[in-house]
Backbone bond lengths (Angstrom), bond angles and torsions (degrees), N, CA, C in turn:
res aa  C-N    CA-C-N  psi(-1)  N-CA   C-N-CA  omega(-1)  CA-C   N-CA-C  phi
1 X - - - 1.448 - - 1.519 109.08 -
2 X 1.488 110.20 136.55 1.469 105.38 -156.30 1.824 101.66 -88.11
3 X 0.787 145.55 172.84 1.552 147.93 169.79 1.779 113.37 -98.33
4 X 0.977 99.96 22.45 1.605 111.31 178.28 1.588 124.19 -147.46
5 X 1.216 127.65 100.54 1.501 132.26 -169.51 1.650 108.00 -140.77
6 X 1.568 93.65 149.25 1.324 104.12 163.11 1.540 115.13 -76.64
7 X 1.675 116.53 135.99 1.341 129.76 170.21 1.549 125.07 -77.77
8 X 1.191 126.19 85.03 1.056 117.52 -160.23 1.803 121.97 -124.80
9 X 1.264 92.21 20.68 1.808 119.77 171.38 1.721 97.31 -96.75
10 X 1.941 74.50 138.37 1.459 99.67 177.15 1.809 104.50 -53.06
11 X 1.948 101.26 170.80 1.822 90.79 178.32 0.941 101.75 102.10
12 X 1.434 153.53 -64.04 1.187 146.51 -178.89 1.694 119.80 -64.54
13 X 1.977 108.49 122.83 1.228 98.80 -144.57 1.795 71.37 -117.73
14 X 1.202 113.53 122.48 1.849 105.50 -178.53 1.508 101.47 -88.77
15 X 1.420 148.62 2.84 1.266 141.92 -166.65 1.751 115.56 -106.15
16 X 1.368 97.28 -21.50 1.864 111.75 166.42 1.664 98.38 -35.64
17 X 1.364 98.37 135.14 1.792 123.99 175.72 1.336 106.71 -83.36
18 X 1.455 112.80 131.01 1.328 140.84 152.12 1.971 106.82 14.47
19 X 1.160 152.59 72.83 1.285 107.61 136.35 1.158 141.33 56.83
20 X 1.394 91.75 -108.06 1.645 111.73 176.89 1.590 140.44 -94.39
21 X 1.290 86.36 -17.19 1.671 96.47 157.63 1.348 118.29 -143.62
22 X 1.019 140.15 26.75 1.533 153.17 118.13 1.773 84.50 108.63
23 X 1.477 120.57 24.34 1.771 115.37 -174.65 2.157 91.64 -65.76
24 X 1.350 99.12 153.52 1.327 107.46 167.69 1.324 98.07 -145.68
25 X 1.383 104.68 168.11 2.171 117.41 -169.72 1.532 107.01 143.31
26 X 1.313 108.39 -41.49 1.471 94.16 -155.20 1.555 98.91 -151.71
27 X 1.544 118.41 164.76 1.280 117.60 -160.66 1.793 105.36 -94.76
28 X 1.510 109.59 93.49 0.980 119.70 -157.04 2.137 104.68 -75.15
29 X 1.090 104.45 142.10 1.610 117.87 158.87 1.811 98.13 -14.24
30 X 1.257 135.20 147.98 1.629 145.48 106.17 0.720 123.65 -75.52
31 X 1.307 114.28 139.04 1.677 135.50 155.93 1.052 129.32 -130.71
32 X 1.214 127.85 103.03 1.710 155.18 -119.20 1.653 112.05 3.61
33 X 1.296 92.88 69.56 2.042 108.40 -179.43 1.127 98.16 90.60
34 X 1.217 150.68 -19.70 1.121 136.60 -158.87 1.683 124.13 -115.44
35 X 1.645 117.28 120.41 1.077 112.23 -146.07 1.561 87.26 -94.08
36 X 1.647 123.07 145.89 1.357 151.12 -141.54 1.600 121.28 -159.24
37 X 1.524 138.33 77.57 1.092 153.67 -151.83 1.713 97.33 -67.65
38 X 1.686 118.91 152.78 1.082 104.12 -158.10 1.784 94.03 -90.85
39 X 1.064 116.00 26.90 1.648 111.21 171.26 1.532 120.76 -89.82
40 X 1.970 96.22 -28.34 1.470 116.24 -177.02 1.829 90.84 -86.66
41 X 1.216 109.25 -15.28 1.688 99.64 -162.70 2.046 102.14 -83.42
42 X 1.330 91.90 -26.46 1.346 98.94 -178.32 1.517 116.28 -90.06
43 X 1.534 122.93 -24.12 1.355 123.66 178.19 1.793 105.36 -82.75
44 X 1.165 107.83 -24.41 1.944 102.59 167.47 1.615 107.71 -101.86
45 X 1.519 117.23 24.36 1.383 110.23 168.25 1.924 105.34 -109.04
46 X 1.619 93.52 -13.07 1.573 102.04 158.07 1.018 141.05 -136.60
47 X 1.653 101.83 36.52 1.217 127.58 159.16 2.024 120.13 82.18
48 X 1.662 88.65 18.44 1.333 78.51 -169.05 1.853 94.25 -97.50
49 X 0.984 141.32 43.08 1.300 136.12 172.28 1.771 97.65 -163.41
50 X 1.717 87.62 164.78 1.411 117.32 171.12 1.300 105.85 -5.54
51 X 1.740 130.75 128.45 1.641 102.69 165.68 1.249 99.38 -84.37
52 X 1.569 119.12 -169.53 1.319 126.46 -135.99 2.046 85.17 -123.89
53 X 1.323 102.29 118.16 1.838 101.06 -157.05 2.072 76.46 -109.99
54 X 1.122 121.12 133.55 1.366 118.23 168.79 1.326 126.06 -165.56
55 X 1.440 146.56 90.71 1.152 129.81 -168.50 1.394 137.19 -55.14
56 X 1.196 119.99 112.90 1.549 141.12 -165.46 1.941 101.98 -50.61
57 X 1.035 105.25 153.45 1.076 111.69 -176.65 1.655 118.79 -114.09
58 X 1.077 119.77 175.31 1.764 112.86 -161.10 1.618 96.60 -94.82
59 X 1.288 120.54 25.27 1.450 109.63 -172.82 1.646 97.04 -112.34
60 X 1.526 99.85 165.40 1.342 99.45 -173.60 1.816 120.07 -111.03
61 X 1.494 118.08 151.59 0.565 127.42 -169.41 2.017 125.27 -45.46
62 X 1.176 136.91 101.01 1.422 142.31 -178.13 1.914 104.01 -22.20
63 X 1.726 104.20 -39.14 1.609 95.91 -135.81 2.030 84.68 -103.06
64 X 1.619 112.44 -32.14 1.173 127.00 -151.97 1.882 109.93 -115.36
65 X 1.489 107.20 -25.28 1.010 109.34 -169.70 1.791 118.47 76.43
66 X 1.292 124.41 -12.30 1.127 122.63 -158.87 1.915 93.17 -86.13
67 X 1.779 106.10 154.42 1.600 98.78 -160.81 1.814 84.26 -93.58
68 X 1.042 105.42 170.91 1.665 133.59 158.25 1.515 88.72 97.89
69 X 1.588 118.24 114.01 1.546 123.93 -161.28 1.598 92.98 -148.57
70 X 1.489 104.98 149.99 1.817 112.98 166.68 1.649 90.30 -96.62
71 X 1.893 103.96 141.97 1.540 100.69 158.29 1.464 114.54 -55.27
72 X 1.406 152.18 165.04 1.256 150.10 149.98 1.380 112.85 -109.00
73 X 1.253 160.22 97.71 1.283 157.90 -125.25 1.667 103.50 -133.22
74 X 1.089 104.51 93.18 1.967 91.48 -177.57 1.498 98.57 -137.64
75 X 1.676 111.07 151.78 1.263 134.59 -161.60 1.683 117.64 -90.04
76 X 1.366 140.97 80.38 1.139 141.94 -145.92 1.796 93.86 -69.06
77 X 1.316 113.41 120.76 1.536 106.29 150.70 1.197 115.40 -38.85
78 X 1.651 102.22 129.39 1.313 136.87 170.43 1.748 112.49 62.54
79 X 1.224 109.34 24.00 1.422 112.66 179.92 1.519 122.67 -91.22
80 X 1.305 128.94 172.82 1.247 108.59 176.68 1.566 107.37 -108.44
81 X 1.397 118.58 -11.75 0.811 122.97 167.18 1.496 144.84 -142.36
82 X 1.346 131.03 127.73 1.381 131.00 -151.91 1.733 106.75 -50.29
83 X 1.270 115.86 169.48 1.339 131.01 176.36 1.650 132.56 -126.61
84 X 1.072 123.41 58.98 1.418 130.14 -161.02 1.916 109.38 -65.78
85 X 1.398 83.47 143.93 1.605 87.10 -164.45 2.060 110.40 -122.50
86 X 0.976 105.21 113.68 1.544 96.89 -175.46 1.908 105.86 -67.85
87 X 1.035 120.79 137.35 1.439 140.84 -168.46 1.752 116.24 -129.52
88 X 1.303 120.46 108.38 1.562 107.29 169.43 1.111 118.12 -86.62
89 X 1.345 149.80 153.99 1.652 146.63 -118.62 2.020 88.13 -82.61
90 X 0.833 130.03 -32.75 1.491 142.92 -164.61 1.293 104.20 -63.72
91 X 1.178 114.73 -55.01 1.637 134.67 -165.81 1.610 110.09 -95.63
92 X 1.345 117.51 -22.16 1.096 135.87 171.87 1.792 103.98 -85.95
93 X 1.125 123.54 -16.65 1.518 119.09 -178.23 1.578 109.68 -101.94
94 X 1.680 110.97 -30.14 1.409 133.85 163.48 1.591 106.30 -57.56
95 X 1.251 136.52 -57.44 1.211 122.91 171.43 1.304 126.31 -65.47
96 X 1.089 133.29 -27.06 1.393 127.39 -167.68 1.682 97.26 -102.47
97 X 1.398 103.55 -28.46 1.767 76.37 174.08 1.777 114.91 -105.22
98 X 1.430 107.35 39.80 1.381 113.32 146.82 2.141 86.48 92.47
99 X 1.085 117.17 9.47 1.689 99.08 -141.23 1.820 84.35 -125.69
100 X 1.615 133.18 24.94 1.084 134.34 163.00 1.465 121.41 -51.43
101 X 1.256 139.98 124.26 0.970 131.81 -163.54 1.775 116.99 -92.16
102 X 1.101 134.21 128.58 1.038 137.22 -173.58 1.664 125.62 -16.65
103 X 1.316 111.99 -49.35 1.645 132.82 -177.03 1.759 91.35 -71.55
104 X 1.335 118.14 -44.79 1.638 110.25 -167.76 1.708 103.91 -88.31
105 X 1.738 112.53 -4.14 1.780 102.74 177.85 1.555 90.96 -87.77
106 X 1.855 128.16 -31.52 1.396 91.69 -165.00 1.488 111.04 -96.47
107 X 1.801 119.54 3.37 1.274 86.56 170.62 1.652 108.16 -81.45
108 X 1.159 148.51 -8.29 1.292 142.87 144.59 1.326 118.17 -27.02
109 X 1.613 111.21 -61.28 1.552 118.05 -179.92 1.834 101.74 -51.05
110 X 0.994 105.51 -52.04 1.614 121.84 -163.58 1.528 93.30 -51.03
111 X 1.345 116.42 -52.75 2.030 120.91 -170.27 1.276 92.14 -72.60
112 X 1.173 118.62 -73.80 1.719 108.03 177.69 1.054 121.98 -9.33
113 X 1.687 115.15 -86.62 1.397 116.73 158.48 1.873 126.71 0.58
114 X 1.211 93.78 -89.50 1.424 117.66 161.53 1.686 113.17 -14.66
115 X 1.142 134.45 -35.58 1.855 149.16 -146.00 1.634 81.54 -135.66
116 X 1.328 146.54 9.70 1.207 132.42 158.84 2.424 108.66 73.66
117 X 1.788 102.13 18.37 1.173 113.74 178.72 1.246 95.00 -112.54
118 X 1.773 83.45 146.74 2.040 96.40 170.99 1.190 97.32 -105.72
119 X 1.204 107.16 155.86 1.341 136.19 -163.03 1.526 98.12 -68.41
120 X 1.361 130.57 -38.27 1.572 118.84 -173.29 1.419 100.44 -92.39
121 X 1.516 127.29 14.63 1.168 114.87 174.63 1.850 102.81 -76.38
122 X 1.169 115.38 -43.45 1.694 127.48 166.74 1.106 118.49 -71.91
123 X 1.507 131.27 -50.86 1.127 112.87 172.86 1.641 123.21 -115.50
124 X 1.344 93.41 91.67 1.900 120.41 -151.78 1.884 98.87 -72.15
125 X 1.144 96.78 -23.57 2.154 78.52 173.66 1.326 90.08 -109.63
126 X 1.351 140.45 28.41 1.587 119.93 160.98 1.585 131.82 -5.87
127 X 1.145 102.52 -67.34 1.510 122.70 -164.03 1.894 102.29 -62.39
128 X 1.637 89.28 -35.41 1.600 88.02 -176.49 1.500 115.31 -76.01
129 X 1.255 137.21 -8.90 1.503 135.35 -169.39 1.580 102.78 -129.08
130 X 1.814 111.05 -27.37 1.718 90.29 177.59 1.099 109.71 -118.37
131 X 1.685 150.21 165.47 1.138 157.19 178.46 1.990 109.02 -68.01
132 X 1.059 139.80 -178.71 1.680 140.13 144.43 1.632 107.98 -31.40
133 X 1.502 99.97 -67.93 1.675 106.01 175.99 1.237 113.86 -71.15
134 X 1.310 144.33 31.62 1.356 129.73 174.99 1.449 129.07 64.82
135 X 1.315 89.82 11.94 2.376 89.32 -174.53 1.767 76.67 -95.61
136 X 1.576 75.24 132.19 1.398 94.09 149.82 1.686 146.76 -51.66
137 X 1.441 109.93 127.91 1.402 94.15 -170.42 1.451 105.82 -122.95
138 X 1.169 146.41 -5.40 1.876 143.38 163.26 1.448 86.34 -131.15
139 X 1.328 129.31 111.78 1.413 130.09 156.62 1.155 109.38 -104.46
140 X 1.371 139.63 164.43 1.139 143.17 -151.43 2.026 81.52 -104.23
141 X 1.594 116.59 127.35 1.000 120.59 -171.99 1.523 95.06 -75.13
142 X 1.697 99.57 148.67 2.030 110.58 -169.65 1.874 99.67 -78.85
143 X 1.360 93.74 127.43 1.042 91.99 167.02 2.047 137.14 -90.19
């Protein structure tokens, strides 16, 4: 069972406000149910807010295979339907702070694929943070 699928059951409400700062507008990212604006996504990707307390789930990781994963819930431009991605805390800290490593963006690209999504439909400034080969180029410095 792959760790990456399209969401396509009724119930899913994409317009729910922020979490953490109650922002509403737009159908923000989840992270394990919980909808998270990408201002809050970027201030706990460098540590300047709340860390992120959530119990892992028995599913396994999309990129690593390894079990105990957060859902990741993000909205593909121009899609009709969202794409939730199982993440283990490692790979889940690698994406959001820009610092995914090349081998773990294309097996993503590769599942993507797979669900009939392009890869820059999710990750829409690509070009600006990774190189052709996937090395990172602005990672969110480790805090």
């Amino acid at each position: 069972m792959s760790g990456l699928r399209l969401i396509t059951e009724a119930g899913n409400t994409p317009m729910e406000p922020c979490v953490r700062c109650l922002a509403g507008g737009c159908p923000w990212d989840h992270v394990a149910g919980n909808p998270m604006c990408p201002d809050c996504q970027e201030a706990l990707a460098l540590g300047e807010s709340e860390p992120l307390r959530q119990r892992v789930e028995s599913k396994s990781c999309a990129i690593c295979q390894r079990a105990g994963t957060l859902p990741y819930l993000t909205y593909p431009l121009h899609a009709a339907a969202p794409v939730e991605i199982d993440l283990c805390g490692g790979h889940f800290e690698a994406l959001l702070g820009r610092r995914l490593g090349r081998n773990s963006f294309r097996v993503l690209e590769r599942q993507l694929q797979l669900l009939g999504v392009n890869v820059k439909q999710i990750f829409l400034l690509h070009e600006a943070f990774y190189d052709r080969q996937g090395r990172s180029l602005q990672p969110i410095p480790q805090t």
